[in-house]
C-alpha positions as a LaTeX table, in Angstrom:
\begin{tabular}{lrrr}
\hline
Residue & $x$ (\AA) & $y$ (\AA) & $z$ (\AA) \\
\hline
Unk1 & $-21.00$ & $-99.42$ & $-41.48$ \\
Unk2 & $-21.98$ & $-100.67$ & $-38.08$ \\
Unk3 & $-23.47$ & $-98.27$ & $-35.54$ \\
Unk4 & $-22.17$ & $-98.39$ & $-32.07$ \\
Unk5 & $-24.63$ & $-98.07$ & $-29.62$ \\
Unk6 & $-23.71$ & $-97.10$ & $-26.28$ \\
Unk7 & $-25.01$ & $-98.81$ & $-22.59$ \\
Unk8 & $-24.66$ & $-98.62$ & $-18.78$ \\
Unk9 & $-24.62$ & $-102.63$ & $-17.64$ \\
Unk10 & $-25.42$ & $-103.01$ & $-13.62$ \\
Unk11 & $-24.47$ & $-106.07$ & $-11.77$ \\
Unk12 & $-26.57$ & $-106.75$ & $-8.72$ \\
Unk13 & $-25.50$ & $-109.59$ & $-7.51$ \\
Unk14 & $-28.02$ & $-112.51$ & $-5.57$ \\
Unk15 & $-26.54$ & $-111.95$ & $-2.20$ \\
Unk16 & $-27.07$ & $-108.46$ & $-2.11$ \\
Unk17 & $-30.96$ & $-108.34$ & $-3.65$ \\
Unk18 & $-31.40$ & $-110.96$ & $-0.88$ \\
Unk19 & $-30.03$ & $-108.69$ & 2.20 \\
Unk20 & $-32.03$ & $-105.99$ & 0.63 \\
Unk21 & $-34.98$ & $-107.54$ & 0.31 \\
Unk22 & $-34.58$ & $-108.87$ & 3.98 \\
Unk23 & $-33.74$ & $-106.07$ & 5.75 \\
Unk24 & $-36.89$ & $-104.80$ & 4.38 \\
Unk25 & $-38.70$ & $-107.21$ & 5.53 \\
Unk26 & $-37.25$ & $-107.47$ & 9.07 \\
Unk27 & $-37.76$ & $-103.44$ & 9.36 \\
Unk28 & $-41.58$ & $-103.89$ & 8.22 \\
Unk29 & $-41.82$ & $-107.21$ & 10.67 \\
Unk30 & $-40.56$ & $-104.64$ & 13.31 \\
Unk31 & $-42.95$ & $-102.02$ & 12.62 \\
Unk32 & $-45.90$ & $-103.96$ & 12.72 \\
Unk33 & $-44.66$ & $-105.98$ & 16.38 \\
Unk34 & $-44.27$ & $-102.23$ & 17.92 \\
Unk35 & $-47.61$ & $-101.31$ & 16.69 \\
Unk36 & $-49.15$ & $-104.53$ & 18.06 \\
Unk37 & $-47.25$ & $-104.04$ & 21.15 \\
Unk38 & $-48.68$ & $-100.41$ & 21.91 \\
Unk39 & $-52.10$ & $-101.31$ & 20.65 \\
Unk40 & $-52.35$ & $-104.49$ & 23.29 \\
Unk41 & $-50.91$ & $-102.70$ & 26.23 \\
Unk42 & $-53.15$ & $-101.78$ & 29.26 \\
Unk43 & $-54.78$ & $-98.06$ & 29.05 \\
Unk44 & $-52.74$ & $-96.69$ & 31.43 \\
Unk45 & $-49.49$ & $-98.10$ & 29.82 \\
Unk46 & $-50.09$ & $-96.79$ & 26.43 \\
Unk47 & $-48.39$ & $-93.38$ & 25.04 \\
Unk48 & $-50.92$ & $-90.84$ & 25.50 \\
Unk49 & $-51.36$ & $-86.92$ & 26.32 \\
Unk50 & $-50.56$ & $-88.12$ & 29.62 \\
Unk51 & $-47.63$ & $-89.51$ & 29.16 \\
Unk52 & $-46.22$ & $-86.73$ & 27.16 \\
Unk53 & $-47.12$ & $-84.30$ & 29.90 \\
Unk54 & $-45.40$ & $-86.57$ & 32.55 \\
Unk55 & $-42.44$ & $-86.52$ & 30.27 \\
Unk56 & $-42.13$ & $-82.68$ & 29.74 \\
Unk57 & $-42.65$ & $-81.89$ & 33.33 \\
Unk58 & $-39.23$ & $-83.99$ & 33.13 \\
Unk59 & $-38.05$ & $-81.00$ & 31.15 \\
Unk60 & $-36.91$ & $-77.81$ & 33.80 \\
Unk61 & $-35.34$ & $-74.74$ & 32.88 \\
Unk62 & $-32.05$ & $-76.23$ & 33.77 \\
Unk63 & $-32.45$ & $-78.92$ & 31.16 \\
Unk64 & $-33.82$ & $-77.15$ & 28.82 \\
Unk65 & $-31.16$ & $-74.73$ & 29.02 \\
Unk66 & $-28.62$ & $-77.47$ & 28.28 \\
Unk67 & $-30.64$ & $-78.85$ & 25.23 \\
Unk68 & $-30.03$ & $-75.74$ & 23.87 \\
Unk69 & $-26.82$ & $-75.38$ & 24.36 \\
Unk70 & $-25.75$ & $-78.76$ & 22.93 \\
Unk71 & $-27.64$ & $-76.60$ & 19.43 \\
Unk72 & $-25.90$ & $-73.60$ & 20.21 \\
Unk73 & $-22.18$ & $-73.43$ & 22.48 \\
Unk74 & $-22.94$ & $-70.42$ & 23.00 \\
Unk75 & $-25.38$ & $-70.91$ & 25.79 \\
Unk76 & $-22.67$ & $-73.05$ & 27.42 \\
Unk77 & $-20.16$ & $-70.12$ & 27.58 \\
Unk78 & $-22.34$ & $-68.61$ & 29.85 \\
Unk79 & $-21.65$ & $-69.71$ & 33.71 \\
Unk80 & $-24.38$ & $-71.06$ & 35.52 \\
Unk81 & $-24.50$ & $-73.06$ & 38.65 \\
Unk82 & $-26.21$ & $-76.32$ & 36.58 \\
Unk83 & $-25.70$ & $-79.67$ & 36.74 \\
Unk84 & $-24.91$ & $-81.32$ & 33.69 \\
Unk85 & $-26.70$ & $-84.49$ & 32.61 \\
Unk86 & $-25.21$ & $-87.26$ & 31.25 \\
Unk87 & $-26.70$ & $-88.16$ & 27.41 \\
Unk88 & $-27.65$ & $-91.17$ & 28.76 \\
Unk89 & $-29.46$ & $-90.44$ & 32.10 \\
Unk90 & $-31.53$ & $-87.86$ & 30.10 \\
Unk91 & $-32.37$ & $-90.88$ & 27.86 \\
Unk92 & $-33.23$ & $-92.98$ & 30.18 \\
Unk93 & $-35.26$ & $-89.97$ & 32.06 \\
Unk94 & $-37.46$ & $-89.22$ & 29.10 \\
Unk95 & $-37.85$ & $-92.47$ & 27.58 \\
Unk96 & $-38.62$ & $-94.41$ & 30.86 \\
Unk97 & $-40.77$ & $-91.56$ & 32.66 \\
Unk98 & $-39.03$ & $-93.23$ & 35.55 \\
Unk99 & $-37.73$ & $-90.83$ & 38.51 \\
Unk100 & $-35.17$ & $-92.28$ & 40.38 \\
Unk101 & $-35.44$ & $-89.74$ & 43.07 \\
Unk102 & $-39.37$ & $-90.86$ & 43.47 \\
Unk103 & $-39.88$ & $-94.86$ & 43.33 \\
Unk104 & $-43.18$ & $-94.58$ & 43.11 \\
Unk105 & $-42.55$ & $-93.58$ & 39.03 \\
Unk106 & $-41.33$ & $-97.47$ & 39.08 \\
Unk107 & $-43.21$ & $-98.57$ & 41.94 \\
Unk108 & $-46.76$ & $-97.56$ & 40.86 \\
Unk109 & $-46.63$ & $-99.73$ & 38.01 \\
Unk110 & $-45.92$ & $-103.04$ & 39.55 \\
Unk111 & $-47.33$ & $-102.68$ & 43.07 \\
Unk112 & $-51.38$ & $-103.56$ & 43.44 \\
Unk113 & $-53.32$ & $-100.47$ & 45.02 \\
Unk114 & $-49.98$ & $-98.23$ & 45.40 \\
Unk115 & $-52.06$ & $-96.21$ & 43.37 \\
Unk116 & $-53.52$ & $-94.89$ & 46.41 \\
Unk117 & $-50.17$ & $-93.20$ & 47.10 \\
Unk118 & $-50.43$ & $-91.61$ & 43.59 \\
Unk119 & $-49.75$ & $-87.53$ & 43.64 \\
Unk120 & $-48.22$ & $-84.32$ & 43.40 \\
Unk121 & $-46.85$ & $-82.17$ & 46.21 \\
Unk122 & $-47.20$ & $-78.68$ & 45.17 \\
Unk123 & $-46.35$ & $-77.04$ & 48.31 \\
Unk124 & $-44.68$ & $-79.31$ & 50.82 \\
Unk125 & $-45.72$ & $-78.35$ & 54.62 \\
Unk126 & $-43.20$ & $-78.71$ & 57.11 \\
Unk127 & $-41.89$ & $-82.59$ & 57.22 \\
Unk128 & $-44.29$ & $-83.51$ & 54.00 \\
Unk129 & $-42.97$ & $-85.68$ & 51.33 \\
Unk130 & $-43.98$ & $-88.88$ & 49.37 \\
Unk131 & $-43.80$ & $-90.52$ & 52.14 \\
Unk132 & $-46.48$ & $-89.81$ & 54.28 \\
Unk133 & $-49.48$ & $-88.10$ & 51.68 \\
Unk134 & $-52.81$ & $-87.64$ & 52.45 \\
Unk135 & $-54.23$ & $-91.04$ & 52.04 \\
Unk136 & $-57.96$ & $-91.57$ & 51.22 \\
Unk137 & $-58.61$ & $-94.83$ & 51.91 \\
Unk138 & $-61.60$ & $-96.78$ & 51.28 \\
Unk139 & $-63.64$ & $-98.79$ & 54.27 \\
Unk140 & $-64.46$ & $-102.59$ & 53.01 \\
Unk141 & $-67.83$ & $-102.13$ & 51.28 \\
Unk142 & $-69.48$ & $-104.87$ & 53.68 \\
Unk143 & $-69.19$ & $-102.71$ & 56.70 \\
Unk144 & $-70.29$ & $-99.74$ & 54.84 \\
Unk145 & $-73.80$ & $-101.65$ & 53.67 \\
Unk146 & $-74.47$ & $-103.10$ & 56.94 \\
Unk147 & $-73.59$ & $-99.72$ & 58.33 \\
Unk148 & $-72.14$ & $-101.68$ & 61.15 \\
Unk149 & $-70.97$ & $-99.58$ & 64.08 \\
Unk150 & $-68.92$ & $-99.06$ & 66.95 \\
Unk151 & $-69.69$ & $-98.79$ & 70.05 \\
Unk152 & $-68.46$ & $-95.16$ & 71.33 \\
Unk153 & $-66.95$ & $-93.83$ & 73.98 \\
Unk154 & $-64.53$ & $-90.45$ & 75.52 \\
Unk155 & $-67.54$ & $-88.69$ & 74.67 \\
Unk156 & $-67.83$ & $-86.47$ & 78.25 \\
Unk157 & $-67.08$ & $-82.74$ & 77.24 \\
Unk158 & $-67.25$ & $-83.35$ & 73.26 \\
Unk159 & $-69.47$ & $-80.73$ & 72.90 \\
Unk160 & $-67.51$ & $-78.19$ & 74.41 \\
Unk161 & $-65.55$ & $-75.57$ & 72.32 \\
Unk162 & $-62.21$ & $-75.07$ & 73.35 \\
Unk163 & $-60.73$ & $-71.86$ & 74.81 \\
Unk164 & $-61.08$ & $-69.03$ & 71.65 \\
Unk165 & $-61.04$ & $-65.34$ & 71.64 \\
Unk166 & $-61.36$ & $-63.65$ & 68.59 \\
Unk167 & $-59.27$ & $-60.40$ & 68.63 \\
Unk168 & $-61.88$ & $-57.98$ & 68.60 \\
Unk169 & $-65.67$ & $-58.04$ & 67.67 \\
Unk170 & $-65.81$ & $-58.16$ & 63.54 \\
Unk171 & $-65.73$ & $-54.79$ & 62.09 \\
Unk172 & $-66.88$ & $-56.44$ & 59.23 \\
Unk173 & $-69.85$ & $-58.78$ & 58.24 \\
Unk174 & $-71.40$ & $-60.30$ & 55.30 \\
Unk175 & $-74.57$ & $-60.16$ & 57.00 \\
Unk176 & $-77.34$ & $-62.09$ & 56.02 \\
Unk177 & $-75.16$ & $-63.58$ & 53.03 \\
Unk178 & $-73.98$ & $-67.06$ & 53.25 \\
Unk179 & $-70.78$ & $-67.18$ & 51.69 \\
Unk180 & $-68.93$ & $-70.01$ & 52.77 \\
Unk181 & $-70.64$ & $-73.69$ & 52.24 \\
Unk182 & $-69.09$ & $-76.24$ & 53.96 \\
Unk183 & $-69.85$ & $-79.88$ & 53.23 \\
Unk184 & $-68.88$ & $-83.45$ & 53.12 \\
Unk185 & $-68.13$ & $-86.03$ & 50.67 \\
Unk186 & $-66.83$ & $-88.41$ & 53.03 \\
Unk187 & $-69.65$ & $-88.06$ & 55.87 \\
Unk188 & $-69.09$ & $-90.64$ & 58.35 \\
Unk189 & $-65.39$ & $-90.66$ & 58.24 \\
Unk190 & $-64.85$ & $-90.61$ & 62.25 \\
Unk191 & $-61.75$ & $-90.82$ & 64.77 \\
Unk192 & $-60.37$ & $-94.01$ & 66.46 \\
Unk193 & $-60.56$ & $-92.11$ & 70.33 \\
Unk194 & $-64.22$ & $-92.39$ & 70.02 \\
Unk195 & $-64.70$ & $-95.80$ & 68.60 \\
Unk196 & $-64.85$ & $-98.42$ & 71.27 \\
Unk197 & $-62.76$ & $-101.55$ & 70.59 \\
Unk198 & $-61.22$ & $-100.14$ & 66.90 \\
Unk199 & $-57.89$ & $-100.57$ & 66.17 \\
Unk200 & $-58.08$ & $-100.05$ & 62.33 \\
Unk201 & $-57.70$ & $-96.76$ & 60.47 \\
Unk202 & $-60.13$ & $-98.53$ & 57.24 \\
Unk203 & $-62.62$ & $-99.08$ & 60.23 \\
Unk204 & $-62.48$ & $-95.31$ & 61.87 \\
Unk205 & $-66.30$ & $-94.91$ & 60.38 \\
Unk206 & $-69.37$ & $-93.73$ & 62.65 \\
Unk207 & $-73.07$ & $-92.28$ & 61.51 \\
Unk208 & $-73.25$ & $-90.14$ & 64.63 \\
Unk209 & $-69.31$ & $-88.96$ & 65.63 \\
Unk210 & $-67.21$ & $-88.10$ & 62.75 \\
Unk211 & $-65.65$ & $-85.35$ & 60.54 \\
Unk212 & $-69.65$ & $-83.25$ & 60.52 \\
Unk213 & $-68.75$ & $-81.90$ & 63.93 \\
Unk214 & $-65.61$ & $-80.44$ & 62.75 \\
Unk215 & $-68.33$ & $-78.18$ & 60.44 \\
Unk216 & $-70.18$ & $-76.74$ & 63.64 \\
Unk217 & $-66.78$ & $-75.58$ & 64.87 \\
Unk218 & $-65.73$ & $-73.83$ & 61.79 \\
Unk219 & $-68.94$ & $-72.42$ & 61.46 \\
Unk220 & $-69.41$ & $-71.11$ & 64.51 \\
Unk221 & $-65.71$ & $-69.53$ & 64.36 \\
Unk222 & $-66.28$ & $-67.99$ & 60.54 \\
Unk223 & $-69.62$ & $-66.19$ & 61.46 \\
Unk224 & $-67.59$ & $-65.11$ & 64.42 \\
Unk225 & $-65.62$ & $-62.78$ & 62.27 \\
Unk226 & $-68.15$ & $-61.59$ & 60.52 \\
Unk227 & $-68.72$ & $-64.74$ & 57.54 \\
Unk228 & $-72.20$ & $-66.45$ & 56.66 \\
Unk229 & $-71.11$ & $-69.72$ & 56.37 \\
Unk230 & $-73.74$ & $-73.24$ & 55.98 \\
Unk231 & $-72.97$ & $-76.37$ & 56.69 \\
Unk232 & $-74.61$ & $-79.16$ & 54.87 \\
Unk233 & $-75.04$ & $-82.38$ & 56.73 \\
Unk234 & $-76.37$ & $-84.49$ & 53.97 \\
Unk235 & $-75.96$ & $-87.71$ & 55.02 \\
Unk236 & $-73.69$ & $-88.68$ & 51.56 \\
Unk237 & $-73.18$ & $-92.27$ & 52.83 \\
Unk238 & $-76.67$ & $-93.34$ & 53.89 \\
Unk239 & $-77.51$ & $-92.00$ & 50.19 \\
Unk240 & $-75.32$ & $-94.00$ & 48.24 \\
Unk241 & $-76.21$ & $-97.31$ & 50.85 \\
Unk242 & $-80.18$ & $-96.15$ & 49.77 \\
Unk243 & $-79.37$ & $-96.33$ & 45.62 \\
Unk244 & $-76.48$ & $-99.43$ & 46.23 \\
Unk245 & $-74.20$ & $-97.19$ & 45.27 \\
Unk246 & $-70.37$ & $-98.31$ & 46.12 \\
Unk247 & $-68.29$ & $-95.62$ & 48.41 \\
Unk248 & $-66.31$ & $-94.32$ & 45.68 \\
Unk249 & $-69.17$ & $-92.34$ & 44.00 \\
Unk250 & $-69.39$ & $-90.36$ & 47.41 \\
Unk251 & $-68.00$ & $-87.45$ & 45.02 \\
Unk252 & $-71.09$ & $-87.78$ & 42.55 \\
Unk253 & $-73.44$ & $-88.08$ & 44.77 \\
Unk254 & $-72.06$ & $-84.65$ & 46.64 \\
Unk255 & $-71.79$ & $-83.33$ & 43.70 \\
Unk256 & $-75.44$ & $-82.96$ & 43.13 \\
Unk257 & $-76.21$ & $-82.11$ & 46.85 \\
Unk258 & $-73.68$ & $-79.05$ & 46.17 \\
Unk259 & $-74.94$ & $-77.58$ & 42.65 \\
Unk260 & $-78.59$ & $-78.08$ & 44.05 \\
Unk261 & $-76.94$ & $-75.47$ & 47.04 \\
Unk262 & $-75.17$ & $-73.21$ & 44.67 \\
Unk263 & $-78.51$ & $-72.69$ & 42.27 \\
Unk264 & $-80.42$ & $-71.82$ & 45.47 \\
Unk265 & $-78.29$ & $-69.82$ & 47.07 \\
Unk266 & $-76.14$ & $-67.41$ & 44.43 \\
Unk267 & $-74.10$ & $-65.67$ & 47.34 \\
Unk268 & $-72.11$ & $-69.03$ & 47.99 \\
Unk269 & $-68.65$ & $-68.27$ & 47.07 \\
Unk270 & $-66.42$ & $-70.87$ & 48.49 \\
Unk271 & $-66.56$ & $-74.13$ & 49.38 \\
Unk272 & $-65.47$ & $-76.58$ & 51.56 \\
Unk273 & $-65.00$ & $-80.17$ & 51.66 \\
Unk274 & $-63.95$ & $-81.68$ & 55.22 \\
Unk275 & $-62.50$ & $-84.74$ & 54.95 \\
Unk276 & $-60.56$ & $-87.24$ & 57.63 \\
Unk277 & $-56.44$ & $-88.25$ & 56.37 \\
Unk278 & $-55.97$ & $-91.98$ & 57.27 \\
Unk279 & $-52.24$ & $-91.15$ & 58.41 \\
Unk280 & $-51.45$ & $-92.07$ & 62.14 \\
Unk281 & $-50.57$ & $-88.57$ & 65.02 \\
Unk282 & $-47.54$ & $-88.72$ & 64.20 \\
Unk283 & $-48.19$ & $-87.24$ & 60.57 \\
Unk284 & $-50.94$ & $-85.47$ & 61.65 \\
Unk285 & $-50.57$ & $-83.79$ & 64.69 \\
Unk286 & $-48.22$ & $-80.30$ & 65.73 \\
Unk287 & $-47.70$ & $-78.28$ & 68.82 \\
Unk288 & $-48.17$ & $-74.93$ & 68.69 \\
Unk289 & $-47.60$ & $-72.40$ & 71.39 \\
Unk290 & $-48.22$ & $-75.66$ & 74.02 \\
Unk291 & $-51.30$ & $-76.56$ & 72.41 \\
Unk292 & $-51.75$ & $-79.92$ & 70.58 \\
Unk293 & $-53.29$ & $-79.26$ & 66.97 \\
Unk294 & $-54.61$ & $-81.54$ & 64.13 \\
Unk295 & $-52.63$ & $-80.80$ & 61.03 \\
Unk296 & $-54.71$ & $-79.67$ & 58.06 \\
Unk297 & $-53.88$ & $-80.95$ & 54.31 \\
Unk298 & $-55.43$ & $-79.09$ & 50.63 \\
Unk299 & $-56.00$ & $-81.81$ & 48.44 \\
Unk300 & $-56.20$ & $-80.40$ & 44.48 \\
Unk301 & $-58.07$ & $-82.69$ & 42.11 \\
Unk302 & $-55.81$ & $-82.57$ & 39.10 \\
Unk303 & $-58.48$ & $-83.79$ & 36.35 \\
Unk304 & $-60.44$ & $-80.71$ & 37.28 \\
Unk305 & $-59.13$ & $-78.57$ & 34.23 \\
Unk306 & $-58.96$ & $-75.19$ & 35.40 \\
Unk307 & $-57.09$ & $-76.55$ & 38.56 \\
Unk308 & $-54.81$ & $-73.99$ & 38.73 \\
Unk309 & $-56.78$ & $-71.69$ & 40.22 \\
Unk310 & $-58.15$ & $-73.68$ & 43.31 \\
Unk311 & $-54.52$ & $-74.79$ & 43.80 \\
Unk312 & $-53.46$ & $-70.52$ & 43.82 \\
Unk313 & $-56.40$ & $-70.28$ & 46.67 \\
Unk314 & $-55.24$ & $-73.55$ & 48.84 \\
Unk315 & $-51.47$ & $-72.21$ & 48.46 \\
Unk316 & $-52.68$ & $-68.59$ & 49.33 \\
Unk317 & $-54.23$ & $-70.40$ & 52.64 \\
Unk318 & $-51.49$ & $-72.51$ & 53.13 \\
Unk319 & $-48.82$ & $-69.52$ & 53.47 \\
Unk320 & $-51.07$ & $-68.12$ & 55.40 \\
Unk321 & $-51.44$ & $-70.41$ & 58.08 \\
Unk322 & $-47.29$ & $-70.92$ & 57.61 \\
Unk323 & $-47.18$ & $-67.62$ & 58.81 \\
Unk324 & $-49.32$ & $-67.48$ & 62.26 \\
Unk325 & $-49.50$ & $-71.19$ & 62.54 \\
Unk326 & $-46.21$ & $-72.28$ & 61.16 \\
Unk327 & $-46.23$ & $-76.29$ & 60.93 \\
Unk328 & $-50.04$ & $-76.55$ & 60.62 \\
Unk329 & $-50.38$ & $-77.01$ & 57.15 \\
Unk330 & $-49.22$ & $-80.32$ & 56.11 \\
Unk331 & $-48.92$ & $-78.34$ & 52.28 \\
Unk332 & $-50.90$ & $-78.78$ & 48.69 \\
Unk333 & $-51.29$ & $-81.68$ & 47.13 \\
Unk334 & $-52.69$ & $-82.18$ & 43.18 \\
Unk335 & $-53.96$ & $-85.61$ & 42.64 \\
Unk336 & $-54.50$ & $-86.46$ & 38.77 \\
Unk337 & $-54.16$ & $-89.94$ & 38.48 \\
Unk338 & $-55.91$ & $-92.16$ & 40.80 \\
Unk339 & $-59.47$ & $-92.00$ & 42.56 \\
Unk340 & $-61.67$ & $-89.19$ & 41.53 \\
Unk341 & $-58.75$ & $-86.09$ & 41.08 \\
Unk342 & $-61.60$ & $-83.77$ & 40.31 \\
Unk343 & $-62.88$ & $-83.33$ & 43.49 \\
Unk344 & $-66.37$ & $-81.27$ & 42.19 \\
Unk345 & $-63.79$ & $-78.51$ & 42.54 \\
Unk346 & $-64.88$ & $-77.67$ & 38.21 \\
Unk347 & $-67.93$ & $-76.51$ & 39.52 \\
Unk348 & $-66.13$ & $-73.16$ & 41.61 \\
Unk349 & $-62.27$ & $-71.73$ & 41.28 \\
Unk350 & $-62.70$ & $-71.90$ & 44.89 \\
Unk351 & $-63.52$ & $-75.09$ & 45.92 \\
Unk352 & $-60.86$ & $-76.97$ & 47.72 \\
Unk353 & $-60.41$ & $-80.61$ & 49.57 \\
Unk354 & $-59.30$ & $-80.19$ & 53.35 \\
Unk355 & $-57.88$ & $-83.35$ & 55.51 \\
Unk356 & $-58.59$ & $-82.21$ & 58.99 \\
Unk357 & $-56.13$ & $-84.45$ & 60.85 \\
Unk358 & $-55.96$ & $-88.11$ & 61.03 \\
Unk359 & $-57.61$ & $-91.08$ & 62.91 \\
Unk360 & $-55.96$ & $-90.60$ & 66.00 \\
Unk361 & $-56.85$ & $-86.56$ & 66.84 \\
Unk362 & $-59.25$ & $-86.13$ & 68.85 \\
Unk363 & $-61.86$ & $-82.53$ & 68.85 \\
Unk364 & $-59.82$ & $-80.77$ & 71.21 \\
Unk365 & $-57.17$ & $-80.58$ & 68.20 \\
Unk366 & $-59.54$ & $-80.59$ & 65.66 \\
Unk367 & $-61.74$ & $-77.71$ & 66.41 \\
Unk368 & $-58.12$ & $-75.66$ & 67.52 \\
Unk369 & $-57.65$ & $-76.04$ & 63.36 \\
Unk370 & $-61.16$ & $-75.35$ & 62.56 \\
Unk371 & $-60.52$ & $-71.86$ & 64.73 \\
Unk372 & $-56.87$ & $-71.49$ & 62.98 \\
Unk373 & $-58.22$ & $-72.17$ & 59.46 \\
Unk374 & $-61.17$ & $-69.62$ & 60.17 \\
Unk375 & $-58.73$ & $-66.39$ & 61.55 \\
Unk376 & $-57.06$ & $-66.89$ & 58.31 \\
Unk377 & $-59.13$ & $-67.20$ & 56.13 \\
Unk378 & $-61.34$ & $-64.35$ & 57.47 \\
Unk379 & $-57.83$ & $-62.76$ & 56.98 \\
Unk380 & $-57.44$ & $-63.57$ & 53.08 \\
Unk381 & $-61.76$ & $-63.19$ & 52.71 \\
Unk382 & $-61.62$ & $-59.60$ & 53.91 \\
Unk383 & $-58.38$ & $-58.61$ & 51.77 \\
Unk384 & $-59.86$ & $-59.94$ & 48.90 \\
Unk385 & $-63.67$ & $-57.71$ & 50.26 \\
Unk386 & $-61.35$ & $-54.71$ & 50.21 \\
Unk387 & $-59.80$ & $-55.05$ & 46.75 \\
Unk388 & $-63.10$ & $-56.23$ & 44.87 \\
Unk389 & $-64.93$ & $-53.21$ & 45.99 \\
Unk390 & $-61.66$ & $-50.83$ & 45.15 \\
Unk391 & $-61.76$ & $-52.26$ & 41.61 \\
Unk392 & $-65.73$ & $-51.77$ & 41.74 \\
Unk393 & $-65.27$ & $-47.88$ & 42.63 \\
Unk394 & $-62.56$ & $-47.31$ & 40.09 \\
Unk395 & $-65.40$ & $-48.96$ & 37.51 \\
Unk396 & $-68.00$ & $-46.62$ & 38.49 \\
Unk397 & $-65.88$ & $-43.54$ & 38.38 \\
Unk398 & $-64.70$ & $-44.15$ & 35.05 \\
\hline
\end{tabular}
């Protein structure tokens, strides 16, 4: 008797083993050209933490909102005054990190130096966009080492403090405490009225006239109502021409003049650094009441990690000044990606960058914003006086 064994026979046929095998093949082939791709890109065109952030700041309530509903329909039955995006134009919005409603998400990439233009407008001041930002430019090295000057000139009367009252004598003082420190990064950053012959904004540089006098005036109008303030000259420039330092390590170099301030002095509280905006008047300059002013800028350094909190303080200033100086702040803007964007503003929550005008104001308008930015921020010091010492009263009682 023969036994009958039973079998399952598969045909694979050639053509098919050889598609298989190939489209393995061409999927591995692709996987290794992406990941040589990514790995030979520049740094700042490889996926990063960076570029996931930029891409989730993509992500508002509003589109969240309709991710969710595409999950769940049920969030779509519910009316809301959103615009719906197209599958695609989210895509492309994600994938790209490309804002068509800011070129400079295209532009920045292709464009030599529009770095420079790099930046985030927190709180837009009255006619700010992307546009006209702050710009910090750099004066050509050469100049800076030869320390090659203008001659100067519209000098007659510089001195002299413009017209300002404060409203009543200061009912209250900090004393013998310096609390405010007000310093300079930038040093020698100066204004084209003064400079004989200079046409160029990258040029607007002097040793003697520039962006330290604005200091005097603020001082002078701080301690007026009743708030130590000290104003470091260091001469930040002549340092780094002394160690051959190159201009852009003005921030580490002030860096060191301020922490060597802040270990001497533990009452220092704020800080100040006054710098000069490259714009032209017409970005920097308001009329107020009939009276010409310089228009002031907060510049955040994004890098600075706990950020947040001297952007809250320049905001608090800026709606301030919105509100008894309406126009005068040009807003607050968070660099993170180009030049220093730290600002030494890690080493206090508040430290903040000011741009006091352009290169075309002159010290009439200048010190007008020195006395503005003084009333109110005497205004938001003493608030905050009054609340510390209610908290420290409560404490004591308990």
């Amino acid at each position: 008797m023969k036994s009958k064994t039973s079998g399952t026979f598969i045909l694979i046929q050639g053509t098919s083993l050889l598609k298989l095998v190939a489209t393995i093949l061409l999927f591995l082939l692709f996987i290794f050209s992406i990941s040589g791709i990514l790995t030979s890109l520049k740094p700042q065109y490889r996926l990063s933490s960076a570029s996931v952030n930029h891409v989730s700041m993509n992500v508002n309530g509003d589109l969240l909102y309709q991710l969710m509903g595409w999950e769940n329909h049920h969030f779509l039955t519910v009316k809301r005054d959103v615009k719906v995006p197209t599958l695609t134009n989210l895509v492309f919005k994600l994938s790209s990190n490309i804002n068509l409603d800011d070129p400079r998400s295209l532009l920045g990439r292709e464009l030599p130096g529009f770095y420079q233009f790099d930046g985030k407008i927190l709180v837009a001041g009255e006619g700010t966009n992307y546009t006209n930002m702050p710009i910090e430019s750099s004066p050509p090295n050469e100049i800076m080492k030869a320390e090659q000057e203008a001659a100067l000139q519209n000098l007659e009367g510089i001195d002299k403090s413009p017209d300002e009252n404060p409203s009543s004598t200061p009912g209250q003082t900090t004393g013998d405490r310096k609390v405010v420190y007000v310093y300079f990064s930038h040093n020698r950053e100066s204004f084209l009225p003064y400079l004989k012959g200079v046409t160029d904004p990258n040029l607007a540089n002097h040793s003697q006239i520039n962006v330290t006098k604005i200091g005097d005036q603020l001082k002078s109008s701080l301690e007026d109502r009743g708030i130590g303030t000290f104003v470091d000259k260091t001469d930040i420039q002549g340092n780094l021409n002394k160690k051959g330092l190159k201009y852009t390590k003005s921030y580490q170099e002030s860096r060191a003049v301020v922490q060597a301030a802040m270990a001497s002095n533990r009452d220092l509280t704020y800080f100040f650094d006054i710098h000069r905006d490259s714009r032209r008047k017409k970005d920097t300059t308001i009329s107020i009441n009939g009276q010409s002013y310089a228009r002031l800028a907060f510049v955040i350094g994004g890098k600075n990690p706990n950020y947040e909190k001297n952007a809250k303080f320049a905001s608090q200033l800026h709606d301030l000044l919105q509100k008894k100086y309406k126009g005068l702040s040009r807003g607050v803007i968070v660099k993170s990606n180009n030049g220093n964007a730290v600002y030494n503003q890690n080493l206090s929550e508040n430290a903040i960058l000011i741009e006091f005008g352009g290169v075309d104001n002159t010290f009439d308008e200048l010190n007008r914003s020195a006395d503005a930015l003084a009333d109110v921020f005497s205004e938001y010091y003493w608030q905050a006086e009054n609340v510390n010492q209610n908290v420290e009263q409560s404490t004591d009682k308990q």
